[in-house]
C-alpha positions in Angstrom: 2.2 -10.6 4.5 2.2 -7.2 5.1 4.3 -8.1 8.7 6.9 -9.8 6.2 7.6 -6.6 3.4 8.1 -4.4 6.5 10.5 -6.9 8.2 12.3 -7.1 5.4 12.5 -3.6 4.5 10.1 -3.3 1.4 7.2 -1.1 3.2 7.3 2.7 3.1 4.5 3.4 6.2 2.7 6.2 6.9 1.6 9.0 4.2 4.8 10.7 3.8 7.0 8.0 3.3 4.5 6.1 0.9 4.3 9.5 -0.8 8.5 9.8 -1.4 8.0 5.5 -2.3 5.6 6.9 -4.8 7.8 9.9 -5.9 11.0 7.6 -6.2 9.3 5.2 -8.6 9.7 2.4 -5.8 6.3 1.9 -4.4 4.6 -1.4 -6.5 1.2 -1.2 -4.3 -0.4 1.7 -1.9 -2.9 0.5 0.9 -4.9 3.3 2.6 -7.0 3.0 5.4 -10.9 2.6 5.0 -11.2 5.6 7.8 -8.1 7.4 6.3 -9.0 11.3 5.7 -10.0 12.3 2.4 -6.8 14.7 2.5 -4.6 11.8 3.3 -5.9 10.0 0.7 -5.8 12.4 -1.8 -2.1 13.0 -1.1 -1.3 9.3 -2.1 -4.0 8.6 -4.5 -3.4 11.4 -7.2 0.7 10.1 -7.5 -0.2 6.6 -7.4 -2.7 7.7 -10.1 -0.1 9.6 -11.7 2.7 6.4 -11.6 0.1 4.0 -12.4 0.1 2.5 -9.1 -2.4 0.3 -7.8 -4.6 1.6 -4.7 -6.5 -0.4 -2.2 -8.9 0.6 0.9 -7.8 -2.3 3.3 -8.9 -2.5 7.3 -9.3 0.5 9.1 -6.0 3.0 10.2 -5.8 0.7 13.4 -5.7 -2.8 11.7 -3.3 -1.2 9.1 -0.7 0.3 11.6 -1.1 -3.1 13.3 -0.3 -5.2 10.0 3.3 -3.1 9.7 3.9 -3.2 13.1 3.3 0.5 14.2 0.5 2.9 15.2 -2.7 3.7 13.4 -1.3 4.5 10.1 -3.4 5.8 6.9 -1.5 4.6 4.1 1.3 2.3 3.2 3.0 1.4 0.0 4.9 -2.0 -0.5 7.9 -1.7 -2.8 9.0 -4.8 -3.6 7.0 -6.4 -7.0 7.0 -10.1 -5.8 5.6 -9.2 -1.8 3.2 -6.3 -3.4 1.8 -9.2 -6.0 1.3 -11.4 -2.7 -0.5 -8.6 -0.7 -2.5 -7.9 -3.5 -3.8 -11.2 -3.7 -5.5 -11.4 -0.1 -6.8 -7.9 -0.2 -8.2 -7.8 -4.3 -7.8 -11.7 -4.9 -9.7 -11.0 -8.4 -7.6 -8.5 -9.6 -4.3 -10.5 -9.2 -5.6 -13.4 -10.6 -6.4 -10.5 -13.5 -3.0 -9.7 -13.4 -1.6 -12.8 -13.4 -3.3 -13.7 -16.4 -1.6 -10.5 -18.5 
């Protein structure tokens, strides 16, 4: 799924770029890497905090990279609503069927 929001241009990979995607009000969903650095965390978590945007730990910076077609990357964010609500349902499958129900 992931593969598909990149091809079609609606994945801002890597820190910085999910950062500006947070920034810009366009990121709908931030994954970070389960072996991500607490700084690079940090530096998405506390604006997706901020915005209101969900965060998930999915996979590890290899497996993450590998799902957006690039290197080992610690954080993306998927800005498109529709492909976010689809990624979010094979990494938290309970909370969107939570959110499908509000």
């Amino acid at each position: 799924m992931l593969g598909l929001a990149r091809r079609s241009g609606h994945v801002a990979p890597g820190t910085a770029r999910a950062r500006e995607a947070i920034r810009r009000g366009e990121a709908r969903l931030v994954l970070v890497a389960a072996d991500a650095s607490p700084a690079q965390v940090d530096k998405v978590r506390k604006p997706a905090e901020r915005h209101g945007i969900p965060l998930f730990v999915w996979g590890d910076r290899e497996s993450l990279g590998r799902a957006v077609g690039a290197g080992p990357l610690s954080a993306v964010a998927v800005t498109r609503a529709d492909l976010a609500k689809a990624v979010l349902a094979r990494v938290a499958p309970e909370t969107a069927e939570h959110e499908a129900e509000h």
